[in-house]
Backbone as a printed PyTorch tensor [residue, N CA C, xyz], in Angstrom:
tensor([[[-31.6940,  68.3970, -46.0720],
         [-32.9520,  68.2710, -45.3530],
         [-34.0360,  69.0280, -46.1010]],

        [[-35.3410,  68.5730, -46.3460],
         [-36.2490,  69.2580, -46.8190],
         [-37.4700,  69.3000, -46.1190]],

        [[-38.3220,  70.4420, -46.1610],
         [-39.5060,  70.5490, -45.0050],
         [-40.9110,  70.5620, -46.1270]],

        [[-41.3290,  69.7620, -45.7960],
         [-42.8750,  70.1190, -47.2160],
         [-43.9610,  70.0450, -46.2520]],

        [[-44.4920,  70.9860, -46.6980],
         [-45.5270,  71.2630, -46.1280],
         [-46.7920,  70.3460, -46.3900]],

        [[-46.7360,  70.1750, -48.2160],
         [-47.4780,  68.9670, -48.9450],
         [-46.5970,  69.0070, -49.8020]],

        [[-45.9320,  67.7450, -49.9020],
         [-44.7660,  67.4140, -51.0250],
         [-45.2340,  67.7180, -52.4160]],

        [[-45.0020,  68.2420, -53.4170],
         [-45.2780,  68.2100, -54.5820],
         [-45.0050,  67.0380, -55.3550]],

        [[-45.2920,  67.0280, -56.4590],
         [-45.3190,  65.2490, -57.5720],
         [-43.6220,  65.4510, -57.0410]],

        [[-43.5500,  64.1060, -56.8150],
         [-42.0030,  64.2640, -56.9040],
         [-41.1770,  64.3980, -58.3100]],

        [[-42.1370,  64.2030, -59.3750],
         [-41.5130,  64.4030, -60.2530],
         [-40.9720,  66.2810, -60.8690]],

        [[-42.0160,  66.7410, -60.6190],
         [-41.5200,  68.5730, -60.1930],
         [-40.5910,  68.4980, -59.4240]],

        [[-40.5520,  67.5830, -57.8250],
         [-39.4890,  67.9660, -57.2010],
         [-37.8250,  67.7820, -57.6480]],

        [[-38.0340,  66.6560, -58.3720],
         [-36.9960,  66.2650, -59.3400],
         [-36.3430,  67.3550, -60.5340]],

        [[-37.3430,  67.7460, -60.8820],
         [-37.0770,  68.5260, -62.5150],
         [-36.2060,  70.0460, -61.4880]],

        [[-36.8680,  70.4950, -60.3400],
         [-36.6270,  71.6550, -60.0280],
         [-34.9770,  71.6370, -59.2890]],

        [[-34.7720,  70.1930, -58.4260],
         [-33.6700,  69.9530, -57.9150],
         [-32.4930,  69.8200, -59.5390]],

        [[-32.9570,  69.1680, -60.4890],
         [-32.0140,  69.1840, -61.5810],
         [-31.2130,  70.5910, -62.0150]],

        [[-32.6360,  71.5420, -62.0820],
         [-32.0230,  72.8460, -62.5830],
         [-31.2420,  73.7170, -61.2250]],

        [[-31.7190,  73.3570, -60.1350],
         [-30.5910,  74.1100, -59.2670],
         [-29.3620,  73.7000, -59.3580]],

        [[-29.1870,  72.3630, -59.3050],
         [-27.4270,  71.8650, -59.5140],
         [-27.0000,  72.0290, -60.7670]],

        [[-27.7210,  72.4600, -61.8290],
         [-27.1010,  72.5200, -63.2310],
         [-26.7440,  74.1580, -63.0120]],

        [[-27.7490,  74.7670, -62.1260],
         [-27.5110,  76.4120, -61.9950],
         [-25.6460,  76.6480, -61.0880]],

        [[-25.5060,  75.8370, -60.3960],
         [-24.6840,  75.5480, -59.4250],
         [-23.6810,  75.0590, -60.1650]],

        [[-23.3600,  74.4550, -60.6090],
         [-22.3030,  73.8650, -62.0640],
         [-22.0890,  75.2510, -63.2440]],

        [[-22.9400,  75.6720, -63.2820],
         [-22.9190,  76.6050, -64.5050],
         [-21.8820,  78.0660, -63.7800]],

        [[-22.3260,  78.3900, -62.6680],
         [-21.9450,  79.5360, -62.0480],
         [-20.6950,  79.1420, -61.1210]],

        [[-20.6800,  77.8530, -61.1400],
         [-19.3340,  77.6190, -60.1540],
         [-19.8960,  77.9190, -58.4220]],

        [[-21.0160,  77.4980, -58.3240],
         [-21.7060,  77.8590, -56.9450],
         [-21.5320,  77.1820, -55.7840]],

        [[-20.6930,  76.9800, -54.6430],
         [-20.3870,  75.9690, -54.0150],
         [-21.9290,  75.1670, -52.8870]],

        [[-23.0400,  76.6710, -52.5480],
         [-23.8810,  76.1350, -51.4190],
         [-25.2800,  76.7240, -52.1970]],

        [[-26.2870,  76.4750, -51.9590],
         [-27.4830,  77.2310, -52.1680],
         [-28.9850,  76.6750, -51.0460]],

        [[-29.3830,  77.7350, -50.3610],
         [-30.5050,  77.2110, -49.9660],
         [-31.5670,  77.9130, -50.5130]],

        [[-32.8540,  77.1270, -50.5060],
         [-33.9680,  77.8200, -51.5130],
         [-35.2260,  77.5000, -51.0110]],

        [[-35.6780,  77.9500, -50.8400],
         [-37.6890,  78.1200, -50.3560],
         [-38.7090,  78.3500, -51.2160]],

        [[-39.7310,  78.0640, -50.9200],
         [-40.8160,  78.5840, -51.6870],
         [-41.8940,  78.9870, -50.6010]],

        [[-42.2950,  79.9060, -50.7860],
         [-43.4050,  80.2710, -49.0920],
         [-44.4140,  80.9390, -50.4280]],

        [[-45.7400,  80.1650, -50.0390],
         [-47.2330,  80.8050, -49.9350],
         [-47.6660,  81.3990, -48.7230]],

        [[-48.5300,  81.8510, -49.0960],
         [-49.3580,  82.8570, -47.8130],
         [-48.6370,  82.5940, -46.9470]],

        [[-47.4780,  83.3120, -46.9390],
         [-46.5650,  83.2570, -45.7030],
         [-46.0400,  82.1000, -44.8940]],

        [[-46.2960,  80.8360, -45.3610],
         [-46.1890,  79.3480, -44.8200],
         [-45.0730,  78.4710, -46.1340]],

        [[-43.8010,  78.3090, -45.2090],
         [-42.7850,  78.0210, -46.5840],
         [-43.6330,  76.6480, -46.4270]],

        [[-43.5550,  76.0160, -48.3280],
         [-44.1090,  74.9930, -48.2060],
         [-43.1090,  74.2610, -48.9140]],

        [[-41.9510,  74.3730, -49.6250],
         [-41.2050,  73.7710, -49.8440],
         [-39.4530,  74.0680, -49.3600]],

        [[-38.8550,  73.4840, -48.8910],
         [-36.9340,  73.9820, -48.8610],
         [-35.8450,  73.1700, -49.2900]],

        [[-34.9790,  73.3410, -49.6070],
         [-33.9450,  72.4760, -49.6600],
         [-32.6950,  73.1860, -49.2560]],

        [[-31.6410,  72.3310, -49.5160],
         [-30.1920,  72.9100, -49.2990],
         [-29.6940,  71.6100, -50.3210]],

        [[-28.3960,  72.7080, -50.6100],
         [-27.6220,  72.2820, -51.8550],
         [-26.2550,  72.4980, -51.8270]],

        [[-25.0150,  71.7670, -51.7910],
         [-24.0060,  71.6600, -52.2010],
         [-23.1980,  70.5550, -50.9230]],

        [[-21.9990,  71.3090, -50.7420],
         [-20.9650,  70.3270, -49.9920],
         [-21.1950,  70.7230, -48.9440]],

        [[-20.9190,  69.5400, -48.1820],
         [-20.8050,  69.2050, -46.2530],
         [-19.7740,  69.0890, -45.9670]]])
């Protein structure tokens, strides 16, 4: 699930989702969730791995 506040190019959203699962492969990482908050208002999230 992801919450955007204003979606970014999806193509950033792409490049940034690549390097988390390559980070996640590299380290043997099974889950990761990740945010980005400006002025205190998350404007981007995701979640990452197995269900």
């Amino acid at each position: 699930m992801s919450i955007w506040k204003q979606p970014p190019a999806p193509e950033l959203a792409r490049e940034v989702d690549k390097k988390i699962v390559a980070l996640m492969e590299t380290f043997q990482i099974v889950g990761v969730s990740a945010a980005v908050v400006k002025e205190n208002q998350v404007v981007w999230s995701n979640e990452y791995g197995l269900i």
